[in-house]
C-alpha positions in Angstrom: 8.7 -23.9 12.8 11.0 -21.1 13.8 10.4 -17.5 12.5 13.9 -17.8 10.0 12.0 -21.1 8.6 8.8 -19.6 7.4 10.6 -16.9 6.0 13.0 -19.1 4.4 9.7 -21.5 2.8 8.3 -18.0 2.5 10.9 -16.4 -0.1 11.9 -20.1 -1.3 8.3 -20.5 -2.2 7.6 -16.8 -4.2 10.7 -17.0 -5.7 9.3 -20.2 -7.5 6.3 -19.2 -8.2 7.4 -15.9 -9.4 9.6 -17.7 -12.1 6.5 -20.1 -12.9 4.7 -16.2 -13.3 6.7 -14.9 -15.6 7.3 -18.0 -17.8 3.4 -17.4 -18.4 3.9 -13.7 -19.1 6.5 -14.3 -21.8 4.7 -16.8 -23.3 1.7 -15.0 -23.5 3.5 -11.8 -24.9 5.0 -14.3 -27.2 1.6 -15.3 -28.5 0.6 -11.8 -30.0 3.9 -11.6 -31.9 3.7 -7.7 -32.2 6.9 -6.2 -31.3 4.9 -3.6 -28.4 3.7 -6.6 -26.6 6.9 -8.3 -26.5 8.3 -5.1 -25.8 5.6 -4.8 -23.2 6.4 -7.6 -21.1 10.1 -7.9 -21.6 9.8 -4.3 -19.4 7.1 -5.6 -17.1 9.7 -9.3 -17.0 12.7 -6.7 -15.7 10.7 -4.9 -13.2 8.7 -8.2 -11.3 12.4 -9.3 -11.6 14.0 -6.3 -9.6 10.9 -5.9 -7.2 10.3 -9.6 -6.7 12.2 -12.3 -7.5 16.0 -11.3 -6.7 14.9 -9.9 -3.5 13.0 -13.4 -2.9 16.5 -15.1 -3.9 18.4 -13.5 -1.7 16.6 -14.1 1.3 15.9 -17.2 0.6 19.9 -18.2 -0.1 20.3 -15.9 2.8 17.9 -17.9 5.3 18.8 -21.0 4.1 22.8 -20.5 4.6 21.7 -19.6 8.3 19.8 -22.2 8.5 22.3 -25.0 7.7 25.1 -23.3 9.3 26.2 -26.3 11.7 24.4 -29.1 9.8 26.4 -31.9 8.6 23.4 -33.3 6.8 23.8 -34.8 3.2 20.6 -32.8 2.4 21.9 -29.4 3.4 25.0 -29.9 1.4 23.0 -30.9 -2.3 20.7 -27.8 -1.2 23.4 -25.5 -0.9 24.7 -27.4 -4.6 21.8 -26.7 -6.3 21.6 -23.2 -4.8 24.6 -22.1 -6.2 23.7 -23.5 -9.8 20.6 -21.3 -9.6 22.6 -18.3 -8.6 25.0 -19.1 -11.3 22.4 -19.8 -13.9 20.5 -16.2 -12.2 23.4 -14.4 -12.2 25.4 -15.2 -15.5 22.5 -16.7 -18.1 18.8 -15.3 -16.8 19.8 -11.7 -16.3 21.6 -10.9 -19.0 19.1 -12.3 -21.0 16.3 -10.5 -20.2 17.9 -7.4 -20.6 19.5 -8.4 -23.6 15.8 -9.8 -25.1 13.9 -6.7 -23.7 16.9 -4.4 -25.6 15.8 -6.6 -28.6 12.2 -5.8 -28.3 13.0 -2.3 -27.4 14.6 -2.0 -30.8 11.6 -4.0 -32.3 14.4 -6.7 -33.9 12.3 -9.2 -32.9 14.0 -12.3 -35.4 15.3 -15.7 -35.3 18.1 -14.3 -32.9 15.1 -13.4 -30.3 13.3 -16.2 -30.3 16.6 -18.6 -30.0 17.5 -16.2 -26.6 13.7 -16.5 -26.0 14.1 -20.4 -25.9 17.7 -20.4 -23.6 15.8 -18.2 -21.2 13.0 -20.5 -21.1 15.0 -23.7 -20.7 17.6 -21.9 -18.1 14.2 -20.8 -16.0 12.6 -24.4 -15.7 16.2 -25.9 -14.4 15.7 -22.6 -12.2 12.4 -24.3 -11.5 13.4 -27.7 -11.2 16.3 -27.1 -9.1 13.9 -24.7 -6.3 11.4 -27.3 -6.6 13.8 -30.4 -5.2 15.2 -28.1 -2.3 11.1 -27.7 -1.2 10.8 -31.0 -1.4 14.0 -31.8 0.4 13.5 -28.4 2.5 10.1 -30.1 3.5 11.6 -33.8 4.5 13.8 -31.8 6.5 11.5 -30.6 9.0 11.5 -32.1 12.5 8.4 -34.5 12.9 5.7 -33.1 14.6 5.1 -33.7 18.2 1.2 -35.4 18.3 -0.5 -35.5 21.6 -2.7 -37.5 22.6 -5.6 -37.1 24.6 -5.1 -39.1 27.8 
């Protein structure tokens, strides 16, 4: 496995688990109800999203585009698909909610108007998490077979 692959499987891989991470840290804030906590972890959501998880996107759309560059294969092309719906649903849905639900919390207006954001976030981060999940899986069949040697 070259160097770009296991950065690649790397960032692909954090970037996942990062979204899993903070599904679990809203939901927990969620569970309190007080308007600090949510206010809490909508701040700590933005900042693990800055620091972590768009700099794990990037690379990993990054790797992956030099990656495939020259590949004909079917499986490179619904990777690349599904890439761009997660950069759409990043880009246009995830960030402007959180910013928009931790300006809500800020404000302590914490209402029926939250948690109906609260639940478009969540459902736009598990198609995140669906969508990363099927290019590892498809990232994985993609590797070359391993060369086994046997003893003579």
């Amino acid at each position: 496995m070259s160097p770009l692959s296991k950065l690649h499987a790397a960032a692909g891989t954090l970037a996942l688990m990062t979204i899993l991470g903070l599904q679990a840290l809203v939901a927990l804030g969620e569970v309190s109800g007080y308007p600090a906590d949510l206010h809490a972890t909508r701040v700590r959501a933005l900042w693990v999203m800055a620091l972590v998880l768009i700099p794990a996107l990037i690379t990993a759309g990054a790797s992956g585009a030099r990656l495939g560059r020259g590949w004909r294969s079917p499986a490179v092309a619904v990777k690349l698909a599904r890439m761009k719906v997660i950069a759409v649903l990043g880009l246009l849905v995830l960030v402007p909610l959180a910013i928009g639900l931790w300006f809500l919390a800020a404000q302590g207006w914490i209402d029926g108007r939250y948690h109906l954001l609260t639940r478009i976030e969540t459902l736009a981060a598990l198609t995140n998490v669906l969508l990363l999940g099927l290019n590892l899986r498809d990232g994985l069949r993609m590797r070359r077979p391993r060369q086994v040697t046997r003893p003579a």
